[in-house]
C-alpha positions as CSV (number, residue, x, y, z in Angstrom):
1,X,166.0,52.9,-114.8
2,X,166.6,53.5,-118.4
3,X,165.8,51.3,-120.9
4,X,167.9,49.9,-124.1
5,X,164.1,48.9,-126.5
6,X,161.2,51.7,-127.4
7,X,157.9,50.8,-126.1
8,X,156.1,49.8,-129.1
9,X,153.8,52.5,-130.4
10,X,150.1,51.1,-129.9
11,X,146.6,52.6,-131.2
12,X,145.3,55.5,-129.8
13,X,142.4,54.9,-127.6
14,X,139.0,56.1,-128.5
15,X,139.2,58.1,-125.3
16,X,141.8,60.8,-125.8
17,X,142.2,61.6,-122.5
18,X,143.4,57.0,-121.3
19,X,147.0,56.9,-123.1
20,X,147.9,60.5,-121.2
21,X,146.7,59.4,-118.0
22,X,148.2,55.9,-117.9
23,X,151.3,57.6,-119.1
24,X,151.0,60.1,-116.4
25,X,150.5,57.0,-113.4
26,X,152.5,53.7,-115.1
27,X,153.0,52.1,-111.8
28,X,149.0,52.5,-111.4
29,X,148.8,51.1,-114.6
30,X,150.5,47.6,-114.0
31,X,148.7,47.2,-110.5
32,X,145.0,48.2,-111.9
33,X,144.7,46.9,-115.2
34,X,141.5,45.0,-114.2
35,X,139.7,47.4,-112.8
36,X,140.5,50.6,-114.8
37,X,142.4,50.0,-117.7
38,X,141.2,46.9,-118.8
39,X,137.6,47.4,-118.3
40,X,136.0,46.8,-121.6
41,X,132.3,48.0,-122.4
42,X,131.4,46.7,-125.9
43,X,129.3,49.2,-127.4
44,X,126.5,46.4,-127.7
45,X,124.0,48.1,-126.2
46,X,123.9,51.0,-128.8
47,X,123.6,49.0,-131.7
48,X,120.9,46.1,-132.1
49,X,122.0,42.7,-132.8
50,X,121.8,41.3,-136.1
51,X,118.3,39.8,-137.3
52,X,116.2,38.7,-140.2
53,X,114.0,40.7,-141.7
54,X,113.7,44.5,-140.7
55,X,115.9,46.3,-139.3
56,X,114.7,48.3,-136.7
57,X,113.7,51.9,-136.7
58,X,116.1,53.9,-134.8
59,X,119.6,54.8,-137.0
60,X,122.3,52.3,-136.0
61,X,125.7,53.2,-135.3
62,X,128.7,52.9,-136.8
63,X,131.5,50.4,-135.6
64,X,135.1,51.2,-135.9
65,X,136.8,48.6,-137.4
66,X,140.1,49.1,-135.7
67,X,140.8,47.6,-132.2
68,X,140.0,49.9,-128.7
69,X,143.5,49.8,-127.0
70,X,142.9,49.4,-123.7
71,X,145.9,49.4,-121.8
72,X,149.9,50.3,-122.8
73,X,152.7,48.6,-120.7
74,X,150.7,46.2,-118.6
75,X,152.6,43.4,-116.8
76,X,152.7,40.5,-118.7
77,X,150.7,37.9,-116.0
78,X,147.8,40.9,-116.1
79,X,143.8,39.4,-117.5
80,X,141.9,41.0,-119.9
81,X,138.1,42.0,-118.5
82,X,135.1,41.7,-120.8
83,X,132.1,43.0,-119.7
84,X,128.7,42.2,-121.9
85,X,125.5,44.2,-121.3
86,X,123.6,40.6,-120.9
87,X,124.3,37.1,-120.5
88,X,126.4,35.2,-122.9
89,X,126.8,32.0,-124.2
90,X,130.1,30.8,-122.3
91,X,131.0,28.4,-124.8
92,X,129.7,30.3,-128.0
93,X,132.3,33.5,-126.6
94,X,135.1,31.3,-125.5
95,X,135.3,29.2,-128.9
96,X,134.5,32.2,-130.9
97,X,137.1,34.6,-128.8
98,X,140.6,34.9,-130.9
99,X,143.9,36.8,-129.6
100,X,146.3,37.7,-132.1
101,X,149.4,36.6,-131.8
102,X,148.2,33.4,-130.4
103,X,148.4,32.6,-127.2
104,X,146.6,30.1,-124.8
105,X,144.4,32.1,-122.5
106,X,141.8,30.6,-119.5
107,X,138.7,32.4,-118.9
108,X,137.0,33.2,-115.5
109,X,133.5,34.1,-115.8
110,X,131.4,36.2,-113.3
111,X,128.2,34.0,-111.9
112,X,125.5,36.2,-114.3
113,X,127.7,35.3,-117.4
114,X,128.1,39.3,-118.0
115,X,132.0,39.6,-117.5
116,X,134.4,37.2,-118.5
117,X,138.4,37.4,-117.6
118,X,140.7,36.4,-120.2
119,X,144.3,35.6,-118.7
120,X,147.2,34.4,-120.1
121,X,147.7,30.3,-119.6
122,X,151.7,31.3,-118.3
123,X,152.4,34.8,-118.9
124,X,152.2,37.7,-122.3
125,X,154.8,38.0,-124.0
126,X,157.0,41.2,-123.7
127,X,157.5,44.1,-126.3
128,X,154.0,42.3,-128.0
129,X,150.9,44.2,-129.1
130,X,148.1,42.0,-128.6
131,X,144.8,41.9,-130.1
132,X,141.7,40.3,-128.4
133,X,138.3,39.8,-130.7
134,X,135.1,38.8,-130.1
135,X,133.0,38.3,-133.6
136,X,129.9,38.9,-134.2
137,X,129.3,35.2,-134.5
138,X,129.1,35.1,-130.5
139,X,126.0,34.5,-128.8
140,X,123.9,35.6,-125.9
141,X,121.8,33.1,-123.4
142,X,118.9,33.8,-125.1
143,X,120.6,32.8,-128.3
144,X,120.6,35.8,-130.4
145,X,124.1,36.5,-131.9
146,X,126.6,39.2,-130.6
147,X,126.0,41.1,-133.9
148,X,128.8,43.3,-135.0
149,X,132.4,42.2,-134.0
150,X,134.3,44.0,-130.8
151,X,137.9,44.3,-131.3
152,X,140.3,45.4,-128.3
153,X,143.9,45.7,-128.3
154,X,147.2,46.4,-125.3
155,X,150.6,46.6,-125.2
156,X,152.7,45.0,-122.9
157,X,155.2,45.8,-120.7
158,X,158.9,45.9,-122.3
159,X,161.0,42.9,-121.7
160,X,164.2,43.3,-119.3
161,X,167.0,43.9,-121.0
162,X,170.4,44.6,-120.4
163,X,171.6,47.8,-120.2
164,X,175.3,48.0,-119.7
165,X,177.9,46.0,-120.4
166,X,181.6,46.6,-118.5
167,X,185.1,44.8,-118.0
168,X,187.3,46.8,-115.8
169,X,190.7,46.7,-114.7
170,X,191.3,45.5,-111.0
171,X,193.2,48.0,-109.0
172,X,196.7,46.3,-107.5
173,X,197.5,46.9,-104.4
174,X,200.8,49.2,-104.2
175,X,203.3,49.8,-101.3
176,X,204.3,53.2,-102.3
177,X,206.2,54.0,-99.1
178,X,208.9,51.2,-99.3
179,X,209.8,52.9,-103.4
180,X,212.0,55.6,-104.3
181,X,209.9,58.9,-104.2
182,X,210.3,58.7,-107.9
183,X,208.8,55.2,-108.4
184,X,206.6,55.9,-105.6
185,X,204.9,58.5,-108.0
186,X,204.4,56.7,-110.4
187,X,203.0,53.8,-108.7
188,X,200.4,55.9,-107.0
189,X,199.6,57.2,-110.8
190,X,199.1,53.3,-111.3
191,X,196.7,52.7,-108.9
192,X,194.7,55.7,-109.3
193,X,194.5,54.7,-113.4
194,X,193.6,51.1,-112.7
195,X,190.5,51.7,-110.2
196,X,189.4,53.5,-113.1
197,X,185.9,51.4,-114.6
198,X,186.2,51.6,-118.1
199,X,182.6,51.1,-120.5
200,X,183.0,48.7,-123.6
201,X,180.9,47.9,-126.4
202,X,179.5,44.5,-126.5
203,X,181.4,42.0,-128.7
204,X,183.8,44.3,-129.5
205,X,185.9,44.4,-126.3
206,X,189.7,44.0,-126.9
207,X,192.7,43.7,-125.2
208,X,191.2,43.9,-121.7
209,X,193.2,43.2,-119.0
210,X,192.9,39.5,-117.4
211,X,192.5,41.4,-114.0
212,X,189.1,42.0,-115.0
213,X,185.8,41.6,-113.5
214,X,182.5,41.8,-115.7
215,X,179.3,43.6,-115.1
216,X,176.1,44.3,-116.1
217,X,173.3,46.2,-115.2
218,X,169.8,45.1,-116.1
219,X,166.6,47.4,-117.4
220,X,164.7,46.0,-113.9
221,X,165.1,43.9,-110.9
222,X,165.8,40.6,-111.6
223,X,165.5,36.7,-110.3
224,X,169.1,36.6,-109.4
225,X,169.3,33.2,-108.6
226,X,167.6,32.9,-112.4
227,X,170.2,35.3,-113.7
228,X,173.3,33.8,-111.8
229,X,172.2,30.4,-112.7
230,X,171.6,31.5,-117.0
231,X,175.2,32.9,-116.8
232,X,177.5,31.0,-119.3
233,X,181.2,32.2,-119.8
234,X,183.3,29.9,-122.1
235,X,185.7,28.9,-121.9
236,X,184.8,28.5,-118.1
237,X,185.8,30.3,-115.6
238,X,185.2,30.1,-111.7
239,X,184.3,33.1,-109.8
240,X,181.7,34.5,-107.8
241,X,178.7,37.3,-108.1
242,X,177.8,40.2,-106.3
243,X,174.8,42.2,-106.6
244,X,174.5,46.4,-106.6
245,X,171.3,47.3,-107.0
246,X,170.1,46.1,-110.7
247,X,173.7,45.7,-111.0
248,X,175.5,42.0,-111.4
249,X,179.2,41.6,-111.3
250,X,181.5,38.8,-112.2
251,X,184.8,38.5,-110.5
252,X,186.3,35.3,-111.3
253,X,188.8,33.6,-108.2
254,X,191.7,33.8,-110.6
255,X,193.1,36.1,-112.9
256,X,191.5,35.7,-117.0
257,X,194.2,33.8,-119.3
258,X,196.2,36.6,-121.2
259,X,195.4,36.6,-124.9
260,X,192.6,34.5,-124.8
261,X,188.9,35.3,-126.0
262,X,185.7,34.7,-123.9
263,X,182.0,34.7,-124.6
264,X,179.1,35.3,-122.5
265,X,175.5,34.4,-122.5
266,X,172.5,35.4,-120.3
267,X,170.1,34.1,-122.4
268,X,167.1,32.4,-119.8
269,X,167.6,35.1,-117.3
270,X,164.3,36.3,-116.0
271,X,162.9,39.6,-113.7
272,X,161.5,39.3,-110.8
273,X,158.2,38.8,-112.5
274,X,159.6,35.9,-114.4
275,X,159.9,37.8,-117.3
276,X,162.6,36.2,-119.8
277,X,165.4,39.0,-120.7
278,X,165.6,40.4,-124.2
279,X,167.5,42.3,-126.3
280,X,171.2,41.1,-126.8
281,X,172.1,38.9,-124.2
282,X,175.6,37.6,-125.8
283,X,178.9,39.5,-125.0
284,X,182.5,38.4,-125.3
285,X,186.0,40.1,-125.1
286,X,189.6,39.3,-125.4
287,X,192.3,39.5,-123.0
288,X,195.9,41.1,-124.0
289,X,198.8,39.0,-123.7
290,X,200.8,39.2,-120.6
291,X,203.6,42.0,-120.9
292,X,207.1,40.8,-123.1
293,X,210.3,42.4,-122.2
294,X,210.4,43.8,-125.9
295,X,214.0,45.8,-125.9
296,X,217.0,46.2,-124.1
297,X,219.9,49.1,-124.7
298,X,222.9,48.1,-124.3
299,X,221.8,45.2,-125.9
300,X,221.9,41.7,-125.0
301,X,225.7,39.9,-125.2
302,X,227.0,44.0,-126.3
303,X,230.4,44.9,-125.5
304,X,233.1,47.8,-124.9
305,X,229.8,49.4,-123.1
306,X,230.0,53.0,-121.5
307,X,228.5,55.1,-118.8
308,X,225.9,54.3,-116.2
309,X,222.5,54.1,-118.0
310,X,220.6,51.5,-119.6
311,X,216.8,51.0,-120.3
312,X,214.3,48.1,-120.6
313,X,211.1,48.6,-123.0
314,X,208.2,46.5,-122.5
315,X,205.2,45.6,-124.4
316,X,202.4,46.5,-121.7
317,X,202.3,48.4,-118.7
318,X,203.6,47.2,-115.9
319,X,203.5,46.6,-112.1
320,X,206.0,49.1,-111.4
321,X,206.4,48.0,-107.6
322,X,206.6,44.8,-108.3
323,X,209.5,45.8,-111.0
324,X,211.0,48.1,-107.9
325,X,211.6,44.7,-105.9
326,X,212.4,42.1,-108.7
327,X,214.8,44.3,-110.3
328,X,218.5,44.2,-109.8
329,X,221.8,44.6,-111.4
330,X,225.0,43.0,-110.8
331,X,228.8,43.5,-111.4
332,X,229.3,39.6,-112.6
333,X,232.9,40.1,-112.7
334,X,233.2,41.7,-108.9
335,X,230.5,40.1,-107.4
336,X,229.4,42.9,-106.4
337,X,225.6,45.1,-106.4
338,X,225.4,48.0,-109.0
339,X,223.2,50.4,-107.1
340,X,221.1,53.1,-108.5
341,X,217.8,54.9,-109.5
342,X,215.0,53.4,-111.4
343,X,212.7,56.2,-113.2
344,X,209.7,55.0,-115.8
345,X,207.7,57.1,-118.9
346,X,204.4,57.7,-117.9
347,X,202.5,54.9,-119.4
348,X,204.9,52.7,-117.7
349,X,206.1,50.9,-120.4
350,X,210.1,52.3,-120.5
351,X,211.9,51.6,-117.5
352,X,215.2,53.5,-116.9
353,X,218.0,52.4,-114.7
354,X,220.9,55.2,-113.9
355,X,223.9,53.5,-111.7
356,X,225.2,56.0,-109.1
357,X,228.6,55.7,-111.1
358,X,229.9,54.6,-114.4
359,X,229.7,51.0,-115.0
360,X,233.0,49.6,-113.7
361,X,235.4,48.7,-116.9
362,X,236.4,45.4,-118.6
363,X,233.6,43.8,-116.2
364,X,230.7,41.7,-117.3
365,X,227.2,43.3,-115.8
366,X,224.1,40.6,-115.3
367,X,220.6,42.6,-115.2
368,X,217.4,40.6,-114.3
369,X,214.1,40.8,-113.2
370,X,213.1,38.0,-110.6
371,X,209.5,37.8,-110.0
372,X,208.2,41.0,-111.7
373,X,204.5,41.5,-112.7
374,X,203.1,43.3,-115.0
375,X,199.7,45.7,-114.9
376,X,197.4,42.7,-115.3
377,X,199.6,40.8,-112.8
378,X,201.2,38.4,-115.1
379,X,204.5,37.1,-114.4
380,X,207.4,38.7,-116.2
381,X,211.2,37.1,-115.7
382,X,214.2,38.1,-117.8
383,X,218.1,37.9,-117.7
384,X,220.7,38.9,-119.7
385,X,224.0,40.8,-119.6
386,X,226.5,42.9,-121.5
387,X,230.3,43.9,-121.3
388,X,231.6,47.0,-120.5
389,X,234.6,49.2,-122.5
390,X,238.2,47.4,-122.0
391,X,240.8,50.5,-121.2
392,X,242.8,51.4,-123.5
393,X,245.9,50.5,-122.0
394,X,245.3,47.1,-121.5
395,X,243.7,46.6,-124.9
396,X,247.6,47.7,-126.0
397,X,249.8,45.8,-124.0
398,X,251.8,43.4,-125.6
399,X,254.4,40.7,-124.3
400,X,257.6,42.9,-125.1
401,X,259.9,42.0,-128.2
402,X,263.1,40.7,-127.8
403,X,265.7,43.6,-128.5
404,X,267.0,43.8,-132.3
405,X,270.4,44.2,-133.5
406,X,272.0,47.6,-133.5
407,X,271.6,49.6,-136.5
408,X,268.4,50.4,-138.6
409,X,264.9,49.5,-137.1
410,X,263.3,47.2,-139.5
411,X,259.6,48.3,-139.9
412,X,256.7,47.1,-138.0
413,X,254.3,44.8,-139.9
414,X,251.0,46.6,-139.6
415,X,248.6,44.9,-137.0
416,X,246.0,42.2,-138.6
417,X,242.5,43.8,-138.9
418,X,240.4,42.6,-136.0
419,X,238.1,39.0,-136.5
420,X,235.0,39.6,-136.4
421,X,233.7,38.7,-132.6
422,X,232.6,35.2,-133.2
423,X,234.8,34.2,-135.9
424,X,233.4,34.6,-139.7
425,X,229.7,36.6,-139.9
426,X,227.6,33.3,-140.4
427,X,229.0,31.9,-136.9
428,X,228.3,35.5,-135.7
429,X,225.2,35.6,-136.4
430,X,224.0,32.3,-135.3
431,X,225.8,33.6,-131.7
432,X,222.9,36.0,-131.9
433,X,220.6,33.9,-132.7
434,X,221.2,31.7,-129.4
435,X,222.5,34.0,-127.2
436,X,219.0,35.4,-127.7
437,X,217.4,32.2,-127.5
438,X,219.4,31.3,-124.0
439,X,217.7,34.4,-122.4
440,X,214.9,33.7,-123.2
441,X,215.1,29.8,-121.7
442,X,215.0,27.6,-125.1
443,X,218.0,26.0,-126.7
444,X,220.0,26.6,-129.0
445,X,219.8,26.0,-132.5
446,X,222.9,24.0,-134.8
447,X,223.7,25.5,-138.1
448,X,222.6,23.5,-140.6
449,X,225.0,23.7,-143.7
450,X,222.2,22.2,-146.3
451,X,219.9,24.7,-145.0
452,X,222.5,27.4,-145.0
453,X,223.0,26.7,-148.7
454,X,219.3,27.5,-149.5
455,X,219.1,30.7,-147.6
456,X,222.8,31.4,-149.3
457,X,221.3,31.2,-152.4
458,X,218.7,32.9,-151.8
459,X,220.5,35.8,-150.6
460,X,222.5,36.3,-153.3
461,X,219.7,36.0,-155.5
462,X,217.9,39.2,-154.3
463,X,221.9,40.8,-154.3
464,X,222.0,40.0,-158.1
465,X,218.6,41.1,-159.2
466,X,218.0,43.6,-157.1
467,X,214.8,42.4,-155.1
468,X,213.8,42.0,-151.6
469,X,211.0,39.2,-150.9
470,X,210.3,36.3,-149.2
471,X,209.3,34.3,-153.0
472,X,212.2,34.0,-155.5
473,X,211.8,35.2,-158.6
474,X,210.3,31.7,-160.0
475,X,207.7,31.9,-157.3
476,X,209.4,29.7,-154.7
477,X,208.7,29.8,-151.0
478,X,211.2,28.8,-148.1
479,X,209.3,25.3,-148.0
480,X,209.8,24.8,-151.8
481,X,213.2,26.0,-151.8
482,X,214.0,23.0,-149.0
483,X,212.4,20.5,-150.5
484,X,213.9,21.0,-153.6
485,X,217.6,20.9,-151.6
486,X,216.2,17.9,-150.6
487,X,216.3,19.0,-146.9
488,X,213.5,17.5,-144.5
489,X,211.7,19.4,-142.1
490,X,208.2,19.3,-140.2
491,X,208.0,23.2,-139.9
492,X,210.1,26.0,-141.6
493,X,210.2,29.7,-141.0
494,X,212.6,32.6,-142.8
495,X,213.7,35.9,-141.8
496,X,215.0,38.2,-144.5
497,X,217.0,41.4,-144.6
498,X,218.8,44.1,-146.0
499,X,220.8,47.4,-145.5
500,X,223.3,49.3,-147.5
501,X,227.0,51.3,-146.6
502,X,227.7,49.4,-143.2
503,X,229.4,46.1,-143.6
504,X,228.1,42.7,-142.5
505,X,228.6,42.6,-139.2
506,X,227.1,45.8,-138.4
507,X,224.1,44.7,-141.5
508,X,223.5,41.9,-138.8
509,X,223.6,43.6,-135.4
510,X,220.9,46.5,-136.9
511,X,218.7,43.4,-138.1
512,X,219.2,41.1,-135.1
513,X,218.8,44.2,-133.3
514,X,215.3,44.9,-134.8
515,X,213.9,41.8,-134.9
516,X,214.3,40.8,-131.1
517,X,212.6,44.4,-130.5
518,X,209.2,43.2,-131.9
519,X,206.1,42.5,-129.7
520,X,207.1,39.1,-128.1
521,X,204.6,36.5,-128.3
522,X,204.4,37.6,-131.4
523,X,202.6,36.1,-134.9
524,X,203.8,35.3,-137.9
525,X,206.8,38.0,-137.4
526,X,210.4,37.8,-136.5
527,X,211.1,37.6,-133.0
528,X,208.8,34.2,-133.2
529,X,211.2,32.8,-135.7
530,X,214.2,33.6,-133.7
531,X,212.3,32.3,-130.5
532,X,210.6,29.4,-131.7
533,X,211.0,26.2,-129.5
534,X,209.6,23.8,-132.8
535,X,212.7,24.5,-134.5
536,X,215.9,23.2,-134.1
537,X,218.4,24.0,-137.1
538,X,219.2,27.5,-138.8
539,X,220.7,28.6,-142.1
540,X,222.7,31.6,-142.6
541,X,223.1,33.4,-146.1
542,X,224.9,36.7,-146.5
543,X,225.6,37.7,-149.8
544,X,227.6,41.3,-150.0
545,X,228.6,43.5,-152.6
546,X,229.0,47.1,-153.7
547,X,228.0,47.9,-150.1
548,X,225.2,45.9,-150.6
549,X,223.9,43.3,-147.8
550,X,221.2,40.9,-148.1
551,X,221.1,38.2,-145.2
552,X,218.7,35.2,-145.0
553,X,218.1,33.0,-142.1
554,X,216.4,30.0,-143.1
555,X,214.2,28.1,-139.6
556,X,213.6,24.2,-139.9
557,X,212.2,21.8,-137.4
């Protein structure tokens, strides 16, 4: 098992040969601390203790100031043996004993008073390099004092830790014999990539997928019923645990919220020496949102459409068999199934539908998706439809004219230029705006004409002095340039933008066009403007000239 901390460097032992050989045999270490490595002979017996007067005649010997470690890595519940070479003073050695950093120790002495064991009142702490000192202030039986100080120090073992931090993607189970051999592919692609486990960084997890499970693998064995019971997810989540090993995983009984961040503790979770855990025990990710159908081609509500392909982006992979059976598309106009081959890009995202024949003429095709999923298994339902290219010949016919006079033909007025498809551009474009808004299931919005004479404004500004920003030239916002119309509102939102050498009503298909193709729930851009259920009126602005187009639509609520 490897370890995330560094055993703390401790003091070489006056022996050289001790740190080598408990190196060599650890698991001996931890099981005889007592009787090998602890064992502590104070050098008392080669130096006199401290008296008045003379000193005696043989030369005395030096003490080393510095602590004799006696022991590296020893388990935490482990006691500390001090051995005399004659009967002490129980009292004088216990008040006169000192461990560094503190801790609250209980002594057990041997019945001639020459060996005393000093154990920790619950446990050591972990990581900790303890020092244990006797002074010289201690005395023997007979009363004389210790004489020069004995200092000993150890290291304990390292706290558990964890090691390994994971969120994984679930793998979905996939039908790939009731698919097309082309979807089939790719669904077996899909399963293989989503058994895959994939590592993340603590704290710095993103957009994991809310078919997740969470794991962790700990530096030692641990108390699971300690470590289950110390978990702490918020917000809260039920699930269940299963143990691998040092290994704990997290699979909660229903799928994670999409877009949502959650934190974990395991702070309080103990080894199976009781042992509290160290090292970072807090952990959190965040969950991407559930899969948007981002763009369609043909788009939504187009007409005079062509040929026998069209194409559906989305934002996030998807389920691709559960696309297979929600998918579908319908001749509105005949009643009748359009039947065909669906094929996808490889990260799933771009779905392409080819009909086994051109899309039948002047008929209205519905496409939808009932019940789809995508990757993460969120629910994905959309609708819309388009119209398809009116012949030529019925486009021409006419009721026939009466029959003129005989002689010279008068001419033929020339025919009117056609209206724009839903009347003048500002009705067009709010058409857009709920056609858009009806598919996706929120209703539609009434043009405001007080609010369309602030975005109006507005639009033409920019025209006239050439500038392209959401704040007017004195600094003005959306929700100044309301109140100062005098227009009330609880929320406001604006959409801006421009193109040059097309006309309006192309200016506004290319900008509707882009906007709706944006990530959808999206923040702060313009799909959520167009999308928002809060508001309820809209403003138009166009301002055109020189082949110049600026549009503004102005949100309220």
């Amino acid at each position: 098992m490897r370890s995330i901390r560094t055993v703390r460097a401790a003091l070489r032992a006056q022996s050289e040969s001790l740190i080598p050989l408990l190196t060599r045999h650890h698991a001996i270490t931890r099981i005889s601390v007592v009787a090998v490595a602890l064992a502590i002979v104070f050098a008392i017996s080669q130096q006199s203790p401290s008296q008045a007067g003379r000193a005696p005649d043989r030369p005395s010997v030096a003490s080393s100031l510095l602590p004799q470690n006696v022991g590296v890595g020893i388990a935490t519940d482990e006691a500390v043996t001090l051995r005399f070479p004659e009967p002490m003073d129980r009292a004088s050695v216990e008040s006169a004993l000192r461990v560094d950093p503190a801790q609250p120790v209980v002594f057990g002495w041997s019945p001639d008073n020459r060996t005393v064991r000093v154990a920790p009142a619950t446990r050591w702490m972990t990581d900790q390099r303890y020092v244990v000192g006797v002074p010289g202030i201690a005395r023997t039986q007979g009363g004389a004092e210790l004489g020069a100080p004995a200092n000993v120090s150890f290291t304990t073992e390292t706290a558990p830790s964890i090691v390994d931090f994971q969120v994984r993607f679930a793998p979905i189970s996939i039908k790939a014999a009731s698919l097309a051999p082309d979807v089939a592919a790719v669904a077996a692609a899909e399963a293989d990539e989503l058994a895959v486990v994939a590592a993340q960084p603590a704290d710095t997890a993103s957009r994991v997928s809310s078919r997740t499970g969470v794991s962790f693998e700990f530096s030692t064995a641990m108390d699971r019923a300690a470590t289950e019971a110390a978990f702490v997810i918020t917000p809260a989540v039920e699930g269940a645990f299963a143990w691998s090993g040092n290994r704990m995983t997290f699979e909660p009984t229903t799928p994670f919220t999409p877009h949502s961040r959650y934190a974990i503790s395991l702070g309080g979770a103990r080894d199976v020496e009781g042992n509290r855990i160290g090292g970072d025990t807090s952990f959190s990710f965040t969950t991407r949102e559930g899969a948007q159908l981002a763009s369609v081609r043909p788009n939504i509500g187009a007409r005079d459409v062509s040929g026998r392909t069209l194409s559906l982006r989305f934002s996030q992979p998807m389920n691709v068999a559960s696309v297979a059976r929600a998918f579908s598309v319908t001749n509105v106009t005949a009643d009748a199934a359009v039947t065909g081959k669906l094929s996808w890009n490889r990260e799933r995202t771009h779905l392409t539908f080819t009909a086994d024949a051109d899309f039948p003429q002047a008929s209205t095709i519905s496409v939808a998706l009932t019940g789809a999923a995508d990757a993460d298994g969120n629910l994905v339902e959309r609708s819309y439809a388009f119209r398809t290219v009116v012949p030529a010949a019925a486009a021409a016919a006419t009721p026939a004219e009466p029959t003129r006079p005989s002689g010279p033909s008068a001419p033929r007025p020339p025919a009117p230029p056609p209206p724009a498809p839903s009347g003048d551009a500002v009705q067009y474009a709010l058409n857009q705006i709920n056609a858009s808004r009806a598919a996706y299931g929120f209703r539609p919005l009434a043009l405001d004409g007080a609010v369309t004479a602030v975005a109006n404004a507005h639009a033409w500004d920019m025209l006239r002095y050439n500038y392209f920003s959401h704040t007017g030239r004195d600094g003005s916002t959306v929700h100044t340039r309301l109140s100062r119309a005098g227009v009330g509102y609880s929320r406001a939102g604006e959409n801006i933008c421009y193109h040059s050498g097309i006309g309006v009503v192309p200016t506004l298909n290319y900008c509707h066009g882009v906007f709706m193709s944006e990530p959808y729930p999206g923040h702060f851009n313009h799909i959520a403007n167009i999308l928002n259920p809060n508001y309820s009126r809209v403003g138009v602005g166009i301002a055109a000239s020189g082949g110049r187009v600026y549009v503004v639509w102005d949100f309220a609520g």
